[in-house]
KEMI-179249 format. One record per residue (C-alpha): residue in one letter; x, y, z. Coordinates in steps of 0.25 Angstrom, whole numbers, padded with zeros to 4 digits, always signed. Layout:
BEGIN
AXYZ...
This chain:
BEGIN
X-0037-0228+0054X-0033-0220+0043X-0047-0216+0040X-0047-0211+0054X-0034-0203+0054X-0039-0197+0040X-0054-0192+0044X-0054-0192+0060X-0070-0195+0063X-0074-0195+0048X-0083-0208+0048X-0074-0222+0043X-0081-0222+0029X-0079-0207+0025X-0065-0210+0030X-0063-0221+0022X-0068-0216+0009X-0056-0205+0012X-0046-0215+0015X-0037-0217+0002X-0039-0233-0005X-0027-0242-0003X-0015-0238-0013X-0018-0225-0014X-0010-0211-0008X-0010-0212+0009X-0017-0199+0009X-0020-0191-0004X-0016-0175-0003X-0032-0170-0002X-0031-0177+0013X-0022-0172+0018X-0024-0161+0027X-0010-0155+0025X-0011-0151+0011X-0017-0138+0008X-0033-0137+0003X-0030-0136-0011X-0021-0145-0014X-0030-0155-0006X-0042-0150-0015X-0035-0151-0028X-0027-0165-0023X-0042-0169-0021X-0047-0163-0034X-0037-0171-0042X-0041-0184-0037X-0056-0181-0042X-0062-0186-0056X-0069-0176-0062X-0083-0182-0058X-0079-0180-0045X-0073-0165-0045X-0086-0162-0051X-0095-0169-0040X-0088-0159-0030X-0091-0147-0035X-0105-0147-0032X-0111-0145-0018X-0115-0159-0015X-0103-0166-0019X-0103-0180-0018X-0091-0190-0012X-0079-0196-0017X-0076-0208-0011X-0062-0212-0018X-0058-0197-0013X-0063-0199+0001X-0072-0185-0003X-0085-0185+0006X-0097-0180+0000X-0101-0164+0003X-0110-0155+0002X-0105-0141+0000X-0118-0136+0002X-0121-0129+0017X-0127-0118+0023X-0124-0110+0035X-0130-0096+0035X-0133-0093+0049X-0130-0107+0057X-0129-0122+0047X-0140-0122+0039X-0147-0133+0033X-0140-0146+0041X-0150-0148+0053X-0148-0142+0067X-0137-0128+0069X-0137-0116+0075X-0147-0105+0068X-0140-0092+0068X-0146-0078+0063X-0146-0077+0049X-0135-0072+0042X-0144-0056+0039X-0144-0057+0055X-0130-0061+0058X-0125-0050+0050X-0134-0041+0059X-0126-0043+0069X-0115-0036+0062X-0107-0045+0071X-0094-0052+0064X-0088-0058+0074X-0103-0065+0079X-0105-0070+0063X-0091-0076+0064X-0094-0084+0079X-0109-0089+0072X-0102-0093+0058X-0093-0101+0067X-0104-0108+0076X-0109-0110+0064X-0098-0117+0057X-0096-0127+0070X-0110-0133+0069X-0106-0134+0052X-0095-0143+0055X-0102-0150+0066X-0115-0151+0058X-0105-0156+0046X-0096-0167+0053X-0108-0173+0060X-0115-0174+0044X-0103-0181+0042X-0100-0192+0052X-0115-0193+0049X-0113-0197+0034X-0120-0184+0029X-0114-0175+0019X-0125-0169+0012X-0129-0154+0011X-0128-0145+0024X-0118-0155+0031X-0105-0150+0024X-0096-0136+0028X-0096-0127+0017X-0106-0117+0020X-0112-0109+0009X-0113-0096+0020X-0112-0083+0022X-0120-0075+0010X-0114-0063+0011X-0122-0057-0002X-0126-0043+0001X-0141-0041+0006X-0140-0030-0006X-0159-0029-0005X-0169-0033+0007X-0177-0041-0004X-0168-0054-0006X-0171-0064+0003X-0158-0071+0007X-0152-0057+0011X-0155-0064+0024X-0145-0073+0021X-0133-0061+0020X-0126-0052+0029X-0134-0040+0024X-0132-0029+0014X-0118-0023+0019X-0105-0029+0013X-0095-0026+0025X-0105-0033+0034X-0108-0044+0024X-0092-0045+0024X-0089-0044+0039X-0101-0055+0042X-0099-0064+0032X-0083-0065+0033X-0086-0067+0047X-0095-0079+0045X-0087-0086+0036X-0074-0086+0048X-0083-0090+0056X-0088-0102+0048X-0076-0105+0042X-0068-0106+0054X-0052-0103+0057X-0045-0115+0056X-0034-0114+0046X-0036-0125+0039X-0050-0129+0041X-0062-0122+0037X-0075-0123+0049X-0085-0122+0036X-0084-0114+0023X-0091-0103+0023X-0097-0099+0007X-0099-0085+0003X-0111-0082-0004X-0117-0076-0014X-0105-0072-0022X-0107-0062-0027X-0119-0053-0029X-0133-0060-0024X-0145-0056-0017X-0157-0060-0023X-0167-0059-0029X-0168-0074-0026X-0177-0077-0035X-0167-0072-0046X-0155-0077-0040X-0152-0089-0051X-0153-0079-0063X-0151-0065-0058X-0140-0056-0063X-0136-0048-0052X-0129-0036-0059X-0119-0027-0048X-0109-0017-0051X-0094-0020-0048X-0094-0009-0038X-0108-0016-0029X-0102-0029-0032X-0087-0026-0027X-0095-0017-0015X-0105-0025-0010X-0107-0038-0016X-0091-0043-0017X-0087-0038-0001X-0092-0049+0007X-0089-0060-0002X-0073-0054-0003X-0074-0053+0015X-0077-0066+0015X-0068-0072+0004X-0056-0064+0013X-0064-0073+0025X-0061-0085+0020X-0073-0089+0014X-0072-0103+0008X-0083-0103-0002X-0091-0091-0010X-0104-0095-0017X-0108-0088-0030X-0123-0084-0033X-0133-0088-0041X-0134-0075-0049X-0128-0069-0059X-0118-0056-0056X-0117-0046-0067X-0121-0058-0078X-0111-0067-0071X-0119-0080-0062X-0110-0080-0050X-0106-0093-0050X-0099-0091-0064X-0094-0077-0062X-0080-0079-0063X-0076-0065-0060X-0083-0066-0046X-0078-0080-0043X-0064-0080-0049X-0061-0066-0053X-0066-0060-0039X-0066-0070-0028X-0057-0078-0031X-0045-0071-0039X-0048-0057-0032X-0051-0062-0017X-0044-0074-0017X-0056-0083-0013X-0051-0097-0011X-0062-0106-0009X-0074-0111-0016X-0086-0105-0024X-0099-0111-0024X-0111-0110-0033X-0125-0107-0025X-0134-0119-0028X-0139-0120-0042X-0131-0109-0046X-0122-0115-0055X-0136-0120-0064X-0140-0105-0064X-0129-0102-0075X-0136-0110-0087X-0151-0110-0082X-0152-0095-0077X-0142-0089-0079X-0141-0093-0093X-0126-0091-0093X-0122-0105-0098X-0130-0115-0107X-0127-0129-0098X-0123-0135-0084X-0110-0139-0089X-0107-0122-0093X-0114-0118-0080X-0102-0128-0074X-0091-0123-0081X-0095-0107-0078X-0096-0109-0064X-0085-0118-0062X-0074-0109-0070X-0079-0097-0064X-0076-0102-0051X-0087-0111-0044X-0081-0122-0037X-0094-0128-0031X-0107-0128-0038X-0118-0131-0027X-0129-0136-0038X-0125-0147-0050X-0120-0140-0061X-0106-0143-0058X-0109-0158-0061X-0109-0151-0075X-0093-0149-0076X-0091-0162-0080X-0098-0159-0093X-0091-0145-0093X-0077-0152-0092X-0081-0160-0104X-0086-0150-0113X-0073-0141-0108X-0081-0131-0101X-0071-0135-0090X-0059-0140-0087X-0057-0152-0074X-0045-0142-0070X-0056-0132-0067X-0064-0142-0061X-0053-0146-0052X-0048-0131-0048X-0061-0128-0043X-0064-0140-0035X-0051-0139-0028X-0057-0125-0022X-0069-0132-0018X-0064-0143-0012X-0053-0134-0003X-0064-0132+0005X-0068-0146+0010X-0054-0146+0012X-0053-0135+0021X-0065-0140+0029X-0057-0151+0032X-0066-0161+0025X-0054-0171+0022X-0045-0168+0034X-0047-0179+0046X-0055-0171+0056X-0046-0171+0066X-0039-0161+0059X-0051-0151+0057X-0055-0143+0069X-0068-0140+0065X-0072-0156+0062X-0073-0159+0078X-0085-0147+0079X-0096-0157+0085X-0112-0154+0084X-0113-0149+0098X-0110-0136+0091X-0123-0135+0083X-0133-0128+0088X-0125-0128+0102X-0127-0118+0114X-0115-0109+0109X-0121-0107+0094X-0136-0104+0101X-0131-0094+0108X-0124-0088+0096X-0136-0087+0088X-0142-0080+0098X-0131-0069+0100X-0131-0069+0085X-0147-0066+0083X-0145-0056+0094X-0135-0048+0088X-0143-0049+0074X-0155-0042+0079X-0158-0028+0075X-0167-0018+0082X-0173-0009+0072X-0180-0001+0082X-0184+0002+0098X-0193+0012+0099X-0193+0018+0115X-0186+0006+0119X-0197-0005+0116X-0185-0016+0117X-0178-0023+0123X-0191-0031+0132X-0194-0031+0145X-0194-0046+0151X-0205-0044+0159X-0216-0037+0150X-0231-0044+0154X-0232-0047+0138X-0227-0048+0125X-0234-0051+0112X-0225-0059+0101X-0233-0058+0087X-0227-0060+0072X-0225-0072+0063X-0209-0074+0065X-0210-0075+0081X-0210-0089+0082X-0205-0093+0068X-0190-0098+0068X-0190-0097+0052X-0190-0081+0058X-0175-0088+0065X-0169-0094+0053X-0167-0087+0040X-0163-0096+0029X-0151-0104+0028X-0154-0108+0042X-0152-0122+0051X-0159-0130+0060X-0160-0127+0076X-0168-0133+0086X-0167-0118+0094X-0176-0108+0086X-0180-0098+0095X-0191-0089+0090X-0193-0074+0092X-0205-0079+0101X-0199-0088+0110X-0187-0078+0111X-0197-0068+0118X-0205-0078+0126X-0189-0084+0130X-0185-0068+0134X-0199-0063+0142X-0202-0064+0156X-0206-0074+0163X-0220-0066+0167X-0221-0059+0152X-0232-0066+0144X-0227-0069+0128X-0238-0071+0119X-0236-0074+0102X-0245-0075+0091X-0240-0075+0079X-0249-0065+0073X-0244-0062+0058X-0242-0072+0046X-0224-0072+0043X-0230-0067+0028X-0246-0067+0026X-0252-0055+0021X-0264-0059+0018X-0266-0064+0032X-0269-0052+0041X-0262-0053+0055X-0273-0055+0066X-0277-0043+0073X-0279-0049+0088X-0264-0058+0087X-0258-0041+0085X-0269-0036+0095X-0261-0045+0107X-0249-0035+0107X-0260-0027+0114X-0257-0035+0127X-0243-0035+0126X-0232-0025+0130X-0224-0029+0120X-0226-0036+0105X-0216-0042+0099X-0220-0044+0084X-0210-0053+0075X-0211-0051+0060X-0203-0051+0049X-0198-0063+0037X-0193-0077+0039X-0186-0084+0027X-0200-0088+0022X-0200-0073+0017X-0185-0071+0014X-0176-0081+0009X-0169-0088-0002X-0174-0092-0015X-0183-0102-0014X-0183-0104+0003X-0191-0092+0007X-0203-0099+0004X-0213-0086+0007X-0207-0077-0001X-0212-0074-0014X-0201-0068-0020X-0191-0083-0017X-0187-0077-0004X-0183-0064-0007X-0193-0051-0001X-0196-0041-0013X-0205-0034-0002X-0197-0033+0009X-0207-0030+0022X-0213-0037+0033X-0225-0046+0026X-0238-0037+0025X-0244-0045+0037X-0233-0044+0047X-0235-0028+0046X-0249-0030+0047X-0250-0038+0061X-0238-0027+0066X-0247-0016+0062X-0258-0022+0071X-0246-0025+0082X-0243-0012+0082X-0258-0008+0085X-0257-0017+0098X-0244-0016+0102X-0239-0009+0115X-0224-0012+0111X-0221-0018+0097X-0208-0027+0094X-0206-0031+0081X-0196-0044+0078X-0191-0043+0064X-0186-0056+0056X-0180-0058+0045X-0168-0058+0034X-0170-0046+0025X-0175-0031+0026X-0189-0027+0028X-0195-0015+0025X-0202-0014+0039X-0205+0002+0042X-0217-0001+0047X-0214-0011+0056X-0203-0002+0062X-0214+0009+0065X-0223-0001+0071X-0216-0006+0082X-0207-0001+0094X-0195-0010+0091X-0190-0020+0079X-0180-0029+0080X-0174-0035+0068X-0171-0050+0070X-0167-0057+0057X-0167-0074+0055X-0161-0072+0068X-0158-0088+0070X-0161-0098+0080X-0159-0089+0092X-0166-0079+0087X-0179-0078+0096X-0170-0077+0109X-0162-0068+0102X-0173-0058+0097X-0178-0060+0111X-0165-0055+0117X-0164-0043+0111X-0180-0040+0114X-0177-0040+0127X-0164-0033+0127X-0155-0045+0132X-0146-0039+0121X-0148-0027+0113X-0151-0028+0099X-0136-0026+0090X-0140-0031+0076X-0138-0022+0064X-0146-0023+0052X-0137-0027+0040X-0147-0023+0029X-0152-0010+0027X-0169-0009+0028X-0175-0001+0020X-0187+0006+0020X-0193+0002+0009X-0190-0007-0005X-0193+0005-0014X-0180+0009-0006X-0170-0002-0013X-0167-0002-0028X-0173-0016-0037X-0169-0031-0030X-0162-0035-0043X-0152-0022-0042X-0139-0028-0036X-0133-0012-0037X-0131-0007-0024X-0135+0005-0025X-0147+0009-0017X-0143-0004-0009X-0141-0006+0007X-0137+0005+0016X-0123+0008+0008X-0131+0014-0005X-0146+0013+0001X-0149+0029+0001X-0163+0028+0004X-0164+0029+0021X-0167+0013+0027X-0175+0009+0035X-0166+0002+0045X-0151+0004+0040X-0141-0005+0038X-0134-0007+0052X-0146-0003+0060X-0149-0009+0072X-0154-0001+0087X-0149-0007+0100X-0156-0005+0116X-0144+0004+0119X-0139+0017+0111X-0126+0020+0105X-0120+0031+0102X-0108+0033+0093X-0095+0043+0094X-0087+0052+0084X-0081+0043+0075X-0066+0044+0074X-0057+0039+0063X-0043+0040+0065X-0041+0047+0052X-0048+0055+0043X-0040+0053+0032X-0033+0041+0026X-0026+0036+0013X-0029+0025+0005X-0025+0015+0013X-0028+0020+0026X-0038+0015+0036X-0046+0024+0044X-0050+0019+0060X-0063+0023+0064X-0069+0023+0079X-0081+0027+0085X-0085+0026+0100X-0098+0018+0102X-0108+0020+0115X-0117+0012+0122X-0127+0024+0128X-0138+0015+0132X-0141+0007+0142X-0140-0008+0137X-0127-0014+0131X-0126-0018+0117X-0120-0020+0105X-0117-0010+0094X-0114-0013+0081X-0104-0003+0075X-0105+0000+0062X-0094+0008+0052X-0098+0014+0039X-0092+0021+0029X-0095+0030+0018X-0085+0035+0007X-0092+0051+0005X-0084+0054-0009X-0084+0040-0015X-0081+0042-0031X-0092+0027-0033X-0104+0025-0027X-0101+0021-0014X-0109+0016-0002X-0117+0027+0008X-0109+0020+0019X-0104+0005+0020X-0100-0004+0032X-0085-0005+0035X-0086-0012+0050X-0094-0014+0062X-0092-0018+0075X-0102-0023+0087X-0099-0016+0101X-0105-0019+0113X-0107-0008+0123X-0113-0007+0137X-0119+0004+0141X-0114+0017+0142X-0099+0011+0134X-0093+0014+0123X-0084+0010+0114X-0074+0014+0102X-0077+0005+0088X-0065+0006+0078X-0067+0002+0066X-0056+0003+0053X-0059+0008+0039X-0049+0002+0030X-0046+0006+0018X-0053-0006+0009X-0066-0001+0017X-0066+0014+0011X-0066+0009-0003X-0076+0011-0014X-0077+0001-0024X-0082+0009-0037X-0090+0005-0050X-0078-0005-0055X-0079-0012-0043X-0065-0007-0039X-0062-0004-0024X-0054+0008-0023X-0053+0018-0010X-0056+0031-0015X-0051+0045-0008X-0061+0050+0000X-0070+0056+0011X-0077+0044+0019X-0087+0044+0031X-0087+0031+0042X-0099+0031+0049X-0099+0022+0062X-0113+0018+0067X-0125+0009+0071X-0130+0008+0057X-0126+0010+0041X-0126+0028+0041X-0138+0035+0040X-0150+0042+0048X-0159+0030+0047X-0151+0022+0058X-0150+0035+0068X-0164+0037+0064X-0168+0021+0070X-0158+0023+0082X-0148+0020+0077X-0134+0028+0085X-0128+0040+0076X-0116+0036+0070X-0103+0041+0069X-0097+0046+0058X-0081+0052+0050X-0075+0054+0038X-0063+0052+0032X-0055+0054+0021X-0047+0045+0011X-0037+0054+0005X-0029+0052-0009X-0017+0047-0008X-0002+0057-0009X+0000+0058-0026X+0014+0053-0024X+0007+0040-0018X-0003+0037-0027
């Protein structure tokens, strides 16, 4: 009975390896639920041999018996849906879930996704499986900054702006993590801190050198958003920044997050970072070093082996047990606050049962989400949305009917993968006639595309032609098995071959389509003077060939928004290895894109008003309100997404050309109109200068509120005209300085 009342369903032998042996305390502190995290942790630490508080601090920590401490794996992985552990919903990859520029939608995915974790986990556990991918520490979101098209796990981030990378990636980690007050759904990990983004095949030795003023910018925001979120874990990188291997870097870890945020919970090491100190990065000599770096700098979980090395370091005094016991404390806060020593009954989120995966509900989300990601780069006279009822259509390109083209990397396993193909055989009339050849290699150049598979657009009255990347081309280290260059792109267009059979399309073609896939930028000019309309549709996850299908055909219209700039051309970006923004995305990027950050046309028009701010000058500790009246003056409803920016005109530092400070999604019918607020507080008008210091400087600043990042490139494409104003930030009275 006791076992019962202590663990609810937990099965009788994990129950009674947890119930306490005859003559000893009725309940020791660490289980009981009443006691706050920490002193359970430490009550728990106390209780340890030094053996054992070592065996915890790795990722696959093994069990305790006499302490009732199940075995777990720290390790999971939930990028875009539960990855890795079998069956789950397959959402859009994380580049296309920040194309929504939809918050509120990432919070309601992240939280889906955080049900089928802890359904996935608690039927892993009555099933006696505790391995890796069964536990509820996510190492997700990567909220690094997508700084260059080239690196192949860009895909994996929120894009290039740090205000969106902040807005998204906060938003996931609520959702994941949950709103109970004592219990955490799953715990959401913060990675790459603090300055990575390839190239991967240099991650494990490359010195990634950033000024104070780019690091406190740019590469610092999003992890400080999502530190004031909540987030329970932060994973340091493999590199090195400015000299320093990240997981040793003491001011980063201690100095920054942790004494200047207040960061409470856990740091863990990316895998086989730890052994990166004495082998590559030739900062210590020995395992037992490389140990005592990482732990006194503020690691508290080493996802590798080197921590079995702290025993050594203890002996030879590299160390102390007190350290050792400090930081596992931390660690294990979080199984704590995940309830894995409470009776289930007391932990809302244990009851979640496996009807959740892959249910109806989440489907359906999928869909909305891939919907909302797409991005039409271009309608020439009106080519899209499709007529149902056309006599043919012609469906041609190597990522048709490839669900790799769905899944991005990081990804888990669904038995619904719709492809673009059957999305537009799914969507056509019942009398239209749907023919598909594949017609072009994913990435042959040698192999010349068929001339009579691109000559049967001639019969058609539309072609729609899917092209573009799938994570054989771009990816990590290691997994995009295509890629000469470990998964990163150091050319970054369309596979020579791809072009080629559009070219002969083109020559066929009455009306051309082009599908786009992929994670990353392309240099795709050509491809955008080839065909009458492009849509961009990312890894846009198992829903996405209903969902591409949808918008073809105009059952929504297209509202995604690119969060990466494209450029023209790579001679337009300054050298891969250069982690200085300058020259970098649309906030320092002079050279004119060719799609800009933002970017994205719809099947209506918008038009925006005046701009009105409700003063036009402010002290130091003033916000300024902002509105602009938004019209829908087509003739199909749809979604806008709003976007403000702002720019400081007499800034004394180099400061960006514009920069994100909010946006909103509207939805409009025809012919309405509607007034978007926004507020630009103080915090936002700051410039941080060389010394990495944030101050607000007096001053003339310009907000522009519009469809797309400022500039004539976005007008030029379509894009509506924005709307702009200035104000001033004046110095304060001499008697109150």
């Amino acid at each position: 009975m006791r076992t019962r009342l202590l663990w609810g369903p937990m099965t009788l032998i994990f129950g009674m390896l947890c119930a306490p042996p005859a003559g000893a305390e009725e309940r020791p502190l660490y289980l009981d639920p009443s006691q706050t995290v920490e002193s359970r942790a430490r009550d728990l630490v106390s209780r340890m041999t030094l053996d054992e508080k070592v065996s915890q601090m790795m990722n696959n920590a093994p069990s305790i018996p006499r302490l009732g401490v199940p075995e777990y794996d720290w390790w999971n992985e939930c990028l875009h849906g539960v990855a890795r552990a079998g069956r789950a919903t397959v959402f859009p990859q994380a580049i296309g879930l920040a194309a929504t520029f939809d918050a509120a939608l990432v919070e309601r995915i992240a939280s889906a996704i955080g049900d089928e974790a802890r359904a996935k986990h608690h039927a892993f556990v009555q099933a006696g499986r505790r391995g890796r991918y069964r536990g509820l520490t996510f190492w997700t979101p990567n909220i690094n900054i997508f700084r260059d098209p080239r690196w192949g796990r860009g895909q994996e981030t929120y894009g290039e702006d740090p205000e969106l990378t902040a807005r998204i990636g906060a938003a996931f980690v609520r959702g994941l993590q949950g709103d109970h007050p004592r219990y955490l759904k799953a715990a959401a990990c913060a990675k790459h801190y603090a300055v990575h983004s390839g190239p991967e095949g240099e991650r494990h030795r490359f010195d990634a050198v950033v000024s104070l003023k780019d690091l406190r910018e740019t590469y610092l925001h999003a992890f400080r958003a999502l530190v004031d979120a909540g987030v329970e874990a932060v994973m340091c990188a493999y590199n090195r920044t400015n000299g320093v291997p990240c997981c040793g870097h003491k001011e980063l870890l201690i100095d920054v997050l942790r004494d200047e945020w207040g960061f409470r919970g856990h740091i863990v090491s990316d895998c086989g970072a730890l052994r990166d100190f004495d082998e590559r990065h030739k900062v210590t000599g020995t395992n037992a070093e490389s140990a005592a770096l990482a732990l006194r700098s503020g690691t508290n979980l080493n996802c590798g082996d080197t921590y079995g090395s702290l025993l050594d370091a203890v002996k030879q005094g590299l160390v102390t047990e007190d350290e050792i016991d400090v930081s596992l404390a931390t660690l294990l806060a979080t199984r704590f606050r995940l309830g894995l020593f409470d009776p289930e009954d007391d932990n809302p989120y244990a009851g979640i049962g496996m009807e959740v995966v892959g249910s109806q509900e989440h489907r359906e989300l999928a869909r909305e989400a891939a919907r909302k990601s797409i991005v039409l780069l271009k309608n020439e006279n009106g080519t899209l949305p499709l007529s149902r009822n056309l006599d043919k259509i012609y469906v041609a390109g190597p990522v048709a009917t490839d669900v790799q083209a769905l899944l991005g990397n990081y990804y888990g396993a669904s038995e619904n993968l719709a492809t673009i193909l059957e999305g537009v055989i799914g969507h056509a009339g019942p009398t239209t006639v749907v023919e598909y050849r594949q017609g072009a290699l994913l990435d042959r150049p040698n192999v010349s595309p068929p001339d009579r598979l691109a000559r049967m657009a001639r019969d058609a009255d539309v072609t729609v032609v899917a092209l573009g990347l799938t994570p054989l081309l771009e990816g990590e280290e290691g997994n995009a098995i295509a890629s000469p260059d470990k998964g990163d792109r150091l050319d970054i267009g369309l596979p020579a071959n791809q072009i080629e059979f559009l070219r002969k399309v083109r020559a066929s073609a009455r009306k051309l389509v082009v599908v786009l896939t992929g994670g990353s930028p392309m240099t795709i000019a050509e491809v955008h003077d080839l065909a009458d309309a492009v849509l961009l549709a990312w890894y846009p996850g198992q829903e996405g060939g209903h969902a591409v299908a949808d918008v073809l055909f105009g059952d929504v219209s297209p509202s995604g928004r690119l969060p990466v700039t494209f450029p023209k051309s790579l001679a337009d970006l300054p050298p891969f290895e250069d982690y200085g923004m300058n020259g970098r995305t649309y906030r320092y990027m002079t050279a004119e894109p060719l799609y800009p950050f933002g970017f994205g046309l719809s099947y209506t028009r918008f038009t925006y008003g005046p701009l009105a701010l409700d003063r036009r000058a402010v002290t130091r500790n003033e916000s300024v309100m902002a509105r602009v009246n938004v019209a829908n003056t087509g003739e199909i409803p749809a979604e806008e997404v709003v976007q403000l920016y702002l720019t400081d005109v007499e800034a004394s530092a180099p400061a960006p050309l514009a920069a994100l400070k909010g946006f909103q999604r509207v939805m409009l019918a025809p012919g309405e109109s509607r007034q978007v607020v926004f507020t630009i507080a103080p915090e936002m008008m700051s410039l941080v200068d060389e010394r990495g210091r944030e101050t607000l400087e007096a001053g003339r600043f310009r907000v522009t509120a519009g469809g797309a990042a400022p500039g004539a490139r976005a007008v030029a494409l379509g894009a509506p005209k924005p709307a702009q104003a200035e104000f001033r930030v004046n110095e304060p009275p001499a008697a109150a300085r």
